[in-house]
C-alpha positions in Angstrom: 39.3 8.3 -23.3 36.4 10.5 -23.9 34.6 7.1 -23.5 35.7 6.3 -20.2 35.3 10.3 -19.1 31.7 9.9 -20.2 31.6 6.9 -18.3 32.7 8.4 -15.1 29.7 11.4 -15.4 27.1 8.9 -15.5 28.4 7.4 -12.8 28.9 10.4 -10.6 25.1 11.4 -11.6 24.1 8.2 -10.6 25.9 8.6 -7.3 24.4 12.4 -6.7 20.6 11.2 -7.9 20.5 7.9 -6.3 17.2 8.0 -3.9 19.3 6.5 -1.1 22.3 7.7 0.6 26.1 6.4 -0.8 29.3 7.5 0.8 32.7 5.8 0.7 35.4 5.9 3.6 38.8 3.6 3.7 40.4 1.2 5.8 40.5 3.2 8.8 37.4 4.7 9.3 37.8 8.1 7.6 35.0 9.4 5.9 35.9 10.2 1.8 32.9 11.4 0.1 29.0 11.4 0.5 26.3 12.5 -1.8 23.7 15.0 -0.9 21.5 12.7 0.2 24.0 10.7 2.8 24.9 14.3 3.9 21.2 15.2 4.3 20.8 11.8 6.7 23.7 12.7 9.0 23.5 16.5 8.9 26.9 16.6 7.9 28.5 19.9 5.7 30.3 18.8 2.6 33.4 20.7 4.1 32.9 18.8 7.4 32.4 15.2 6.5 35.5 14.6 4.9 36.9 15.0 7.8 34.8 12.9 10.1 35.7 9.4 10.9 33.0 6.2 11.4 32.1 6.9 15.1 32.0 10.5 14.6 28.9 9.9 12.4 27.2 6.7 14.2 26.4 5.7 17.5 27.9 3.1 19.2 25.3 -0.3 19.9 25.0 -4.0 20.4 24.7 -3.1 16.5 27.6 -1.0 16.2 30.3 -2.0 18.2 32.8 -0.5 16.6 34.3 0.0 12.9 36.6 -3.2 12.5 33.9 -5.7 13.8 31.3 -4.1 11.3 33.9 -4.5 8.1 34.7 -7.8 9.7 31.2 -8.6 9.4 31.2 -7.3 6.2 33.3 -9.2 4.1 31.8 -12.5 5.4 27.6 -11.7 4.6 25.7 -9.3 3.1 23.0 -8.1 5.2 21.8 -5.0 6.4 22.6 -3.3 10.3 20.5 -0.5 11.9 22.3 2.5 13.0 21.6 5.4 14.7 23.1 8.8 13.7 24.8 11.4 16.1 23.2 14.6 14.5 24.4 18.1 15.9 21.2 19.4 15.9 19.5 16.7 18.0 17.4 15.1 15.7 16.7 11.5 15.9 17.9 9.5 12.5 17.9 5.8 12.0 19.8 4.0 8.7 19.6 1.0 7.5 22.9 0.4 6.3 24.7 -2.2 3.8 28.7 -1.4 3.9 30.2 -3.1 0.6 34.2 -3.8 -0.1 35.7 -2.4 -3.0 38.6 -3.3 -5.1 41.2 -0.5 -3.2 40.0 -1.7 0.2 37.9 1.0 1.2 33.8 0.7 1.6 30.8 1.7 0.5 28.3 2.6 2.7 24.7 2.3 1.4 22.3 3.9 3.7 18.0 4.1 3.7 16.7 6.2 5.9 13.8 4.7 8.3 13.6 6.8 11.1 9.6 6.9 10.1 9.6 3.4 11.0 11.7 3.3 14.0 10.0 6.0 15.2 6.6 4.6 15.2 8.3 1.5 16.1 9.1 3.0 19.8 6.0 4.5 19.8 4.2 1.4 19.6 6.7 -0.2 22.1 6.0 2.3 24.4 2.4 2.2 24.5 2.7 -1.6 24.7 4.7 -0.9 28.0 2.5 1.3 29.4 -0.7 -0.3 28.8 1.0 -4.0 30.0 2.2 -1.7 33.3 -1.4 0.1 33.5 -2.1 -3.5 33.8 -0.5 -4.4 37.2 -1.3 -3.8 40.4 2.0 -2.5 41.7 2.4 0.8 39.5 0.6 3.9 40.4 -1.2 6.1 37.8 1.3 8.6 38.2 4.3 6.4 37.2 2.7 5.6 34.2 1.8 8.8 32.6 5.3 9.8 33.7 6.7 7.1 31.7 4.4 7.7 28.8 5.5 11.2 28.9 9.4 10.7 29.4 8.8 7.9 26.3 7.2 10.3 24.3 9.9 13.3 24.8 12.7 11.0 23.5 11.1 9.9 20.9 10.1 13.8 19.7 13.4 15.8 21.5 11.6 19.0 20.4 8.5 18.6 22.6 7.8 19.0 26.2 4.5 17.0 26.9 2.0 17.6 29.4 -0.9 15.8 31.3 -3.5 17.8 33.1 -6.0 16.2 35.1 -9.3 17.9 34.6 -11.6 18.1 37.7 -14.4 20.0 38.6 -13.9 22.5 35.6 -9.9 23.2 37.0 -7.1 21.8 35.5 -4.2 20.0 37.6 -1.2 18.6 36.5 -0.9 14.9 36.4 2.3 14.5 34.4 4.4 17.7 33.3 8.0 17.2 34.2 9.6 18.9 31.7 7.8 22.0 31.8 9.0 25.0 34.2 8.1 25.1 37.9 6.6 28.5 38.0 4.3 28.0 35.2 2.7 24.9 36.8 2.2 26.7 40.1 0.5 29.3 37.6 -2.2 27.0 35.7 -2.5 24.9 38.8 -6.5 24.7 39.6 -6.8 27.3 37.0 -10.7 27.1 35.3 -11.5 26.0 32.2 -12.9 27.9 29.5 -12.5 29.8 26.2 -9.3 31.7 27.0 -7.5 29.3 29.4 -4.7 28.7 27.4 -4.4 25.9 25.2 -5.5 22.5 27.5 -8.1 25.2 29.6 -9.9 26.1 26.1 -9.7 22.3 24.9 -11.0 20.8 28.2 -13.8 23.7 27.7 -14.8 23.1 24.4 -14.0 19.3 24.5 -12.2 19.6 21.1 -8.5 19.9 19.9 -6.8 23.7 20.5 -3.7 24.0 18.0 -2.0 26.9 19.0 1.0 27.4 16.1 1.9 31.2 18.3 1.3 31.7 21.9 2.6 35.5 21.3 -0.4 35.8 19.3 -3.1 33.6 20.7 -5.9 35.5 22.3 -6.8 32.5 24.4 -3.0 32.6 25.6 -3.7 36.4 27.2 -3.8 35.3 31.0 -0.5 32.5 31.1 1.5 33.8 27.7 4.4 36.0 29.2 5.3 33.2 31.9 5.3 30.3 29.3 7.1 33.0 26.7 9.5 34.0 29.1 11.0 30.1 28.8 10.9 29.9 25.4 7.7 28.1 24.4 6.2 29.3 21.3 3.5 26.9 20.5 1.6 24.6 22.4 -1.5 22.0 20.8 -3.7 20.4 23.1 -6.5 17.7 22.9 -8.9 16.4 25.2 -8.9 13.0 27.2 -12.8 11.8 27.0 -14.1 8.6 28.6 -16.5 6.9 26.7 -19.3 8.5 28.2 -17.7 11.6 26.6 -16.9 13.7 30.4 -13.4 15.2 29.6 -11.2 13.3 32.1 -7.8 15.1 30.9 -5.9 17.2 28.6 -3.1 16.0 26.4 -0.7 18.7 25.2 2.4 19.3 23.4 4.6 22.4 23.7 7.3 23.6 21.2 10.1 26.5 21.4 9.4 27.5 18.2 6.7 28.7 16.2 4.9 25.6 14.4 1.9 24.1 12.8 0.9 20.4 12.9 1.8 18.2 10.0 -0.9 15.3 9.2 1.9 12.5 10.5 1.7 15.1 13.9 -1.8 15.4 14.5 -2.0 11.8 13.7 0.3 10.9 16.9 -2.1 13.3 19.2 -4.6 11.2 18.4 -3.2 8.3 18.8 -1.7 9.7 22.5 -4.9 10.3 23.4 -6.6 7.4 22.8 -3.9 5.6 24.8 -4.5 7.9 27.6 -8.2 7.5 27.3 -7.8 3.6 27.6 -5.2 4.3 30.8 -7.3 7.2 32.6 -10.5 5.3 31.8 -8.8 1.9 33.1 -7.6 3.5 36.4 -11.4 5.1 37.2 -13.2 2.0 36.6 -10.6 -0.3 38.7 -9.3 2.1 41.6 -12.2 1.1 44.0 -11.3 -2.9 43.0 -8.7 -4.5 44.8 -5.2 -3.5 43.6 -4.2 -6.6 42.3 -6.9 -10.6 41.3 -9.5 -8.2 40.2 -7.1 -5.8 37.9 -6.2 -9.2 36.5 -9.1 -10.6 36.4 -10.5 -7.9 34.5 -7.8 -8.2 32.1 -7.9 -11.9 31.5 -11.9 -12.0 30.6 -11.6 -9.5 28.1 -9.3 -11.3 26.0 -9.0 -15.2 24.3 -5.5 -15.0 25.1 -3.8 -16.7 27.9 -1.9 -14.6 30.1 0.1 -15.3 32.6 2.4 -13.7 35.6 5.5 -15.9 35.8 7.4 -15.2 39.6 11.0 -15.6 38.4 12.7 -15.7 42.4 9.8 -19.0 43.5 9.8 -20.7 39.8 5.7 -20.4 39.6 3.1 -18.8 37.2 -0.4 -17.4 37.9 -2.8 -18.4 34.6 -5.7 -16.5 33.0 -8.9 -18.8 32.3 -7.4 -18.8 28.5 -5.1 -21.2 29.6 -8.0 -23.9 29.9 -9.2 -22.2 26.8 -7.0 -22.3 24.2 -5.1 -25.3 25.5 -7.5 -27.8 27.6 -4.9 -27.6 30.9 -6.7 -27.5 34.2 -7.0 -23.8 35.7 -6.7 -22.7 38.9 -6.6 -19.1 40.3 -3.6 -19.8 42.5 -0.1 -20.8 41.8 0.9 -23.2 39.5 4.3 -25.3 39.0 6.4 -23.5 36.5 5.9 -27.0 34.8 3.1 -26.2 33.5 4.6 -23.9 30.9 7.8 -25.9 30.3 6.3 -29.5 29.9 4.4 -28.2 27.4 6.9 -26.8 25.2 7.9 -28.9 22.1 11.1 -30.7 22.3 12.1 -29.3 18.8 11.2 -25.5 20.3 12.6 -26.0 23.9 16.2 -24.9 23.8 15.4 -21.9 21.4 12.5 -20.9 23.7 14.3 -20.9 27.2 17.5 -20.1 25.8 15.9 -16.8 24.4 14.0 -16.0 27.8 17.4 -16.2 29.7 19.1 -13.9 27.4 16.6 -11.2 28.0 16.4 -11.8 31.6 20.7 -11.8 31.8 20.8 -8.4 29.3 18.7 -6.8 31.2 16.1 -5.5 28.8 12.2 -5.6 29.2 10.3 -6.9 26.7 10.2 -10.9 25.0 8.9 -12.0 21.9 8.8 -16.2 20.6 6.8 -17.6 18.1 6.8 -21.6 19.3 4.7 -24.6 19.2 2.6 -25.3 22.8 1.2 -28.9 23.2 -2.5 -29.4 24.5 -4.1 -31.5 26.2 -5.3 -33.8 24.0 -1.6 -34.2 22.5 -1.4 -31.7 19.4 0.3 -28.7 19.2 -0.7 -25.2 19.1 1.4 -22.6 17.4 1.4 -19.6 19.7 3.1 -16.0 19.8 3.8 -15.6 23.3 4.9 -12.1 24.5 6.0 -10.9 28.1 7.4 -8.0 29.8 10.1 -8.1 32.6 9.5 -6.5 35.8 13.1 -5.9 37.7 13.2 -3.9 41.1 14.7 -0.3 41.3 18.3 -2.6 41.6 17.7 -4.0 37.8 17.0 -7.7 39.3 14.2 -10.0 37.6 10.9 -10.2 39.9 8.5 -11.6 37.6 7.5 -11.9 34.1 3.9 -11.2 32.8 2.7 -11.9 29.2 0.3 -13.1 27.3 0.0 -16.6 24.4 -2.3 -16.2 21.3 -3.1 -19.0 19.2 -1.2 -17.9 16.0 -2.0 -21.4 14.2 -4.8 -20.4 11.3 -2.4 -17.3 10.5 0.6 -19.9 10.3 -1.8 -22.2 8.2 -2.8 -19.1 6.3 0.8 -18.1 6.1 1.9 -21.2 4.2 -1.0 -22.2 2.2 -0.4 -18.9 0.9 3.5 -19.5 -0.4 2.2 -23.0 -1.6 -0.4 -21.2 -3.9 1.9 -18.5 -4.8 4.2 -21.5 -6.1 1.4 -23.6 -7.9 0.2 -20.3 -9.7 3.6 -19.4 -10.8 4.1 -23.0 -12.2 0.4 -22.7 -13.6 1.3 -18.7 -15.0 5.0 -19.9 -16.7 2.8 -23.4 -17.8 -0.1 -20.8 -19.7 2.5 -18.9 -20.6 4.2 -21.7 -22.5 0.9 -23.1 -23.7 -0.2 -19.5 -25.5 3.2 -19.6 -27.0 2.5 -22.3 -28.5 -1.0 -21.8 -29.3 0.0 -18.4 -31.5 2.9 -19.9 -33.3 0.1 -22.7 -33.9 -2.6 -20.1 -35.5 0.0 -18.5 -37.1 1.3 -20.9 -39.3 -2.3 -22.3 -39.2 -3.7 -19.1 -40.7 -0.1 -18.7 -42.6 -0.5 -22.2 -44.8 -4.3 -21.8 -45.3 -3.6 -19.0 -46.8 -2.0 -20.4 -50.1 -4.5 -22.7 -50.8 -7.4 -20.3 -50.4 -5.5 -18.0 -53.1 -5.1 -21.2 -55.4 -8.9 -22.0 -54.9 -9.6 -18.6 -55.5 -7.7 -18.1 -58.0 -8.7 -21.0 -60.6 -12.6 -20.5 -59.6 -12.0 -17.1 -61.1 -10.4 -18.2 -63.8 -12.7 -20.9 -64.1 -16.1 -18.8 -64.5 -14.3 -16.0 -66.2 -13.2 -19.0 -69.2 -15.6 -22.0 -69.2 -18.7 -19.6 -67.3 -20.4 -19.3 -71.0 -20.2 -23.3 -71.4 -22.0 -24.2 -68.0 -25.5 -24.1 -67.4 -27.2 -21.9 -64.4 -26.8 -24.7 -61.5 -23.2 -25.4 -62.5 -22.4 -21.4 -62.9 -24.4 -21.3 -59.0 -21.7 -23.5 -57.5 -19.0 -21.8 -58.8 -20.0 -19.2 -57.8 -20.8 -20.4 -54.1 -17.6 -22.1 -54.4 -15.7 -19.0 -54.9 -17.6 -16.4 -52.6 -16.7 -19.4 -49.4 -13.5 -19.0 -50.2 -12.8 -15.2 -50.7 -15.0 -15.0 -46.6 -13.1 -18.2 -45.4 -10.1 -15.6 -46.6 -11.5 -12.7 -45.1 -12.2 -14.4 -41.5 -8.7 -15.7 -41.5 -7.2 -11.9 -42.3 -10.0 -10.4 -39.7 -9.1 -13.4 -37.0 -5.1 -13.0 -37.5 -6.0 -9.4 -36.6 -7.9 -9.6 -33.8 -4.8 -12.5 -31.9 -2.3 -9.1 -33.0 -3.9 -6.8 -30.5 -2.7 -6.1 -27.4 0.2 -8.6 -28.4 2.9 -7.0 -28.2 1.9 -4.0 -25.9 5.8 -2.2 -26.3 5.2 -1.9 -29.4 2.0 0.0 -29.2 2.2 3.8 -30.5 0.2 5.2 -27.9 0.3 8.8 -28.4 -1.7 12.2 -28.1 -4.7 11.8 -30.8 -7.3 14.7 -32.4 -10.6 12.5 -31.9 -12.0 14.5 -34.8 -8.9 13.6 -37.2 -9.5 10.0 -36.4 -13.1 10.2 -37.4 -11.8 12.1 -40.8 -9.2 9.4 -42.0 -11.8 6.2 -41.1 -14.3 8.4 -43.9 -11.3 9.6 -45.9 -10.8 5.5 -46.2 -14.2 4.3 -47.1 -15.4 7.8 -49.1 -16.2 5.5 -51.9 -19.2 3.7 -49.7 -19.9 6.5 -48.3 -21.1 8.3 -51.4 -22.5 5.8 -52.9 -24.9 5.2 -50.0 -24.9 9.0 -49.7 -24.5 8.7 -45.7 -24.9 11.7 -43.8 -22.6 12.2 -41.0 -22.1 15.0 -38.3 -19.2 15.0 -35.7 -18.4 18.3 -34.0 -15.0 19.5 -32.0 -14.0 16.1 -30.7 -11.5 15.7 -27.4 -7.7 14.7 -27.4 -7.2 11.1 -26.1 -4.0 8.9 -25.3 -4.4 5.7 -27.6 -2.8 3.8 -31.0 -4.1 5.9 -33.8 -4.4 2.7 -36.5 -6.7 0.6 -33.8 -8.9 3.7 -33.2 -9.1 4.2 -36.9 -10.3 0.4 -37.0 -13.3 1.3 -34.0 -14.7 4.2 -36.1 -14.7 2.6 -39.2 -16.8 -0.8 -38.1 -19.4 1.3 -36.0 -19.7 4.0 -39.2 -19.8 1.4 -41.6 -22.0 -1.1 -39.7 -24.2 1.9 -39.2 -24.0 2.4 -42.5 -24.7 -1.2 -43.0 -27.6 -2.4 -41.6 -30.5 0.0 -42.4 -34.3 0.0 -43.3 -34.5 -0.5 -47.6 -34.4 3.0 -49.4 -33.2 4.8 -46.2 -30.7 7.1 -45.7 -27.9 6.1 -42.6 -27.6 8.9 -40.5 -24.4 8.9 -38.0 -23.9 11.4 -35.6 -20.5 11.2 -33.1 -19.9 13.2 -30.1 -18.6 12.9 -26.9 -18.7 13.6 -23.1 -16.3 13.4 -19.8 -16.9 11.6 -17.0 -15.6 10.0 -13.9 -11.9 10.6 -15.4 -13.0 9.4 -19.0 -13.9 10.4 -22.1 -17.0 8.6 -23.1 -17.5 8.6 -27.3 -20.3 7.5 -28.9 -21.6 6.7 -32.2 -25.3 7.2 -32.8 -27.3 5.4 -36.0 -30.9 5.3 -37.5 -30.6 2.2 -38.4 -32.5 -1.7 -37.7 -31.8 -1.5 -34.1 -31.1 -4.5 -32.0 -33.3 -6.0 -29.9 -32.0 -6.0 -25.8 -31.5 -10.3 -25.7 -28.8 -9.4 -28.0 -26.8 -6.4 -26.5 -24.0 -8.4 -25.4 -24.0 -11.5 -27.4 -22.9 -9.1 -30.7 -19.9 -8.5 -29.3 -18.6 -12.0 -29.3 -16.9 -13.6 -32.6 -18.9 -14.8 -35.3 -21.9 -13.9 -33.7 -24.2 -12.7 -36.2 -28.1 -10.9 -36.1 -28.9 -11.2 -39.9 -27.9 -13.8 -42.7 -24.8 -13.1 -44.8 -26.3 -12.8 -48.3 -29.1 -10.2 -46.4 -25.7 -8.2 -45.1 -22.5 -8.9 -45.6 -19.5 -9.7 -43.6 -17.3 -12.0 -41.4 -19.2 -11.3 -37.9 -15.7 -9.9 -36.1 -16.2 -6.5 -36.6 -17.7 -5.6 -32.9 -15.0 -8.4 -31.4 -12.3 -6.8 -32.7 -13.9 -3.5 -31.2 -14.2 -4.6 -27.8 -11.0 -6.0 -28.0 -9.1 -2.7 -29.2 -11.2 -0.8 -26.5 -10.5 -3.0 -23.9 -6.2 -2.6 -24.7 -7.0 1.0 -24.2 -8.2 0.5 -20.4 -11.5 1.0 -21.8 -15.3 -0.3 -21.9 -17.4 -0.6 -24.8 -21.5 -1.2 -24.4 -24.5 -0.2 -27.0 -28.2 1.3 -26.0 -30.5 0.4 -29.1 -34.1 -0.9 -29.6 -35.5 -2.5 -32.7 -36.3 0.2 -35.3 -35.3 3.3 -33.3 -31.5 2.7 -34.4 -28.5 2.2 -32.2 -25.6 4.4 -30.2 -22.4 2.3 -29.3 -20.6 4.0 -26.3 -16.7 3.2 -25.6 -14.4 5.3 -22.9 -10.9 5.8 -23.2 -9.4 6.8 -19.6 -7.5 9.9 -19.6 -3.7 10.0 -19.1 -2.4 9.8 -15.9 1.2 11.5 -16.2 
């Protein structure tokens, strides 16, 4: 019992933690039980939601048609469905939601929130539309920013946006129709300049004017008690420059409330005002061209795409020169045969590709998307993305269609070579995987059996010299000798290689933990005292830095680079080691300074590979694995290790070990 009770808590934690939203509601639609975060999405009490029901909380779409038809779908796939939430307060939220059956028939409903990306989603729908509709002849200026503006208010419901034409050093509204009539009759023609209000002061210093409190705002002084009296609070503003940088407009944003940008905010004024630039800049430079071929001529030359302006009522369809371009058909600037889209199509593509252009058409929404395969006219096929927007009269009936095909073939081409080498690598990483498997166990019992014979060897060499030594003369007493020293370094090198294959191995295992530098240094000398004195060393180490690492690895790095310090010095001179340390760039840099030989510059890097040795074993001994197994130990830390010496002025070996990132 106190089992299962235990059982239940970490479930109910798990339910209130979870990152995502979770609720549960039965058979009928009735809301049960959400956890803070599913409350959070829907802006729903605790007291309240149990008594909501399903379409109290979503809105009804062509994704949510009702409750039945989404448990229905349901129990037959498991796939996700975008819904949009009725919040009290207004504010826009999007869930991707997963509803899963449960043993008593009721559902859980697993949402994520993405109203980020739905958000910028529209927003980059809408500037699509708008730049496509900048595009054609038949839509004034004005309709535009108005739609841009209308876009942009339901995408933020707590703005009311503003264009104001800037002329002549006066401001004029272009595109304000949420904001009150008697405050546009009050900034209309109103001069720029440093206290004009928000969109005034930006047009006069060309630079954004974030206003967080108009009740405050000096520069509010001449509008602020009209604009207050409606309930505005704060209004940001940022200037619309051509490229020749003359302020053409003013962009602004007002808020009933008191408020200061966030990054993502001040990220979408700038990204608003670009698009305006590219539509008020695009108006200027065409109004004095003909309203419609040279719009669309423009257009068509500034882009490798071919575009094209289907009339849906007489079956034809106008093409940019990148029809010729991309596909080798004959252009002309007049009419063509809608033939010359459809016989082109492959056959594998047609049904999917018409099919889809007749649902838009027949549901009555704008925009077209279809990823298809377009043949040319030497017989191959490109693949293309071809996009289009529908343009319907004030009745909501089809006129025309205009769009645009891009050759999407290398990214296709990209696209699967891409999975193909992402498969061959993972047969190639799971094949090396398998191979250094098998290559450890290998050296393992390689290094395992050798062992026992090199023990024997040793052994009965000892034994050998130590009873028959006396008998045998100097040469024979030199080869036992010989005999024996191979085998206790053949040893040696098998213990120092078995070793170096264990680090990094097994990197769970690793007791990586807060370490005293300075207590390192102390139990590497506490270990080899014995050498130490006898070569009476001298070595100086000061207050040393905490680092994250495996204390018995980082014992292993001081004692080779004392030691060889130690090791490989002048006759009758004393080693002197000094060990200190530094920060930089995020890491502690340690070093280890001798007096020693010194090693000349060809060698800097090569000493650091195995069995790679500067001096003859009986001149200095040892098995030539000491700096490998170094690097090696350095390297599992996230670390570098490099030396600076010359020959006869000694040597410092440098290593970094990055600092913990919590």
């Amino acid at each position: 019992m106190i089992q299962d009770k235990g059982y239940l808590l970490n479930l109910l934690s798990v339910f209130e933690e979870a990152t995502f939203g979770i609720a549960f509601i039965d058979p009928e639609g009735n809301w049960k039980k959400g956890n803070s975060n599913f409350l959070h999405f829907t802006g729903c009490s605790e007291e309240d939601f149990s008594g909501f029901t399903w379409d109290d909380v979503f809105e009804k779409n062509e994704s949510n048609t009702g409750f039945s038809s989404l448990i229905t779908a349901a129990s037959s796939r498991f796939s996700p469905v975008v819904l949009k939430v009725l919040r009290k307060d207004g504010r826009r939220v999007w869930l991707n939601v997963f509803l899963l059956r449960l043993e008593n028939k009721h559902l859980a409903c697993i949402a994520e929130d993405i109203s980020r990306e739905m958000i910028f989603k529209e927003l980059d729908q809408l500037e699509r539309n708008v730049l496509e509709k900048n595009a054609l002849p038949y839509y004034r200026l004005e309709e535009v920013l108005d739609e841009f503006i209308r876009g942009l208010e339901q995408i933020f419901p707590e703005t009311v946006c503003s264009i104001m034409k800037v002329s002549d050093g006066k401001v004029y509204c272009w595109s304000a129709k949420g904001l009150p009539e008697d405050y546009l009759r009050e900034i209309e023609g109103a001069s720029i300049g440093p206290k004009a209000g928000s969109c005034g002061t930006a047009a006069f210093f060309k630079t954004a004017v974030i206003v967080e409190d108009i009740s405050t705002d000096y520069r509010w002084e001449p509008y602020k008690s009209t604009i207050i009296s409606h309930g505005y609070k704060a209004c940001w503003s940022t200037p619309i420059l051509s490229a020749s940088g003359k302020v053409l407009a003013t962009f602004a944003i007002y808020y009933k409330k008191v408020k200061s940008p966030e990054s993502q905010e001040l990220n979408f004024i700038n990204r608003s005002g670009k698009i305006l630039a590219i539509i008020l800049e695009n108006y200027l430079s065409i109004q004095s061209l003909k309203q419609s071929n040279q719009r669309f001529q423009y257009v068509t030359e500034a882009t490798s795409e071919a575009i094209w302006d289907a009339d849906l009522r007489k079956g034809t369809v106008v093409w940019s020169q990148g029809y010729q371009t991309l596909f080798g058909h004959p252009y002309q600037q007049e009419e063509m045969d809608g033939s010359s889209w459809s016989d082109y199509i492959h056959p594998d593509d047609y049904a999917g590709v018409t099919g889809s252009i007749e649902r838009i058409i027949d549901s009555r929404k704008k925009t077209w998307t279809q990823a298809y395969r377009f043949r040319k006219a030497d017989g191959s096929y490109l693949r293309v993305e071809d996009k289009g927007l529908v343009v319907r009269d004030p009745e909501g009936k089809p006129l025309r269609m205009v769009g645009a095909m891009r050759d999407i073939s290398t990214q296709y081409a990209y696209n699967s070579s891409l999975k193909e080498l992402n498969r061959s690598l993972e047969a190639s990483k799971k094949h090396l995987e398998a191979t250094n498997a098998e290559l450890e166990q290998y050296a393992f019992i390689a290094s395992h059996h050798l062992q026992e014979p090199l023990r024997m060897v040793i052994g009965f060499m000892d034994k050998l010299y130590k009873s028959y030594g006396s008998e045998l003369d100097d040469k024979a007493s030199r080869y036992v000798l010989f005999a024996l020293n191979g085998a206790i370094q053949m040893r040696q090198q098998i213990l120092d290689l078995q070793e170096y294959g264990a680090i990094g191995k097994n990197e769970t295992n690793a007791q990586f933990r807060w370490l005293e530098t300075s207590q390192l240094v102390t139990d590497a000398l506490r270990v080899n005292s014995e050498f130490i004195q006898q070569t009476s060393a001298i070595i100086e180490f000061g207050n040393l830095p905490r680092i994250w690492g495996d204390k018995r690895t980082l014992i292993q790095v001081f004692e080779h680079l004392i030691l060889n310090g130690i090791k490989y010095q002048p006759p009758s001179q004393k080693a002197r080691i000094v060990i200190s340390s530094q920060k930089k760039d995020g890491e502690t840099v340690i070093y280890v300074q001798d007096n020693g030989l010194g090693i000349d510059k060809a060698y800097h890097e090569k000493i650091f590979l195995l069995f790679q040795r500067l001096h003859g074993k009986d001149a200095f001994p040892g098995t030539g694995i000491g700096l490998s197994l170094c690097k090696k130990i350095i390297e599992h830390h996230g670390g570098t290790i490099w030396l600076e010496s010359e020959v006869g002025k000694g040597s410092t070996f440098y290593f970094t070990i990055p600092e913990k990132v919590d």
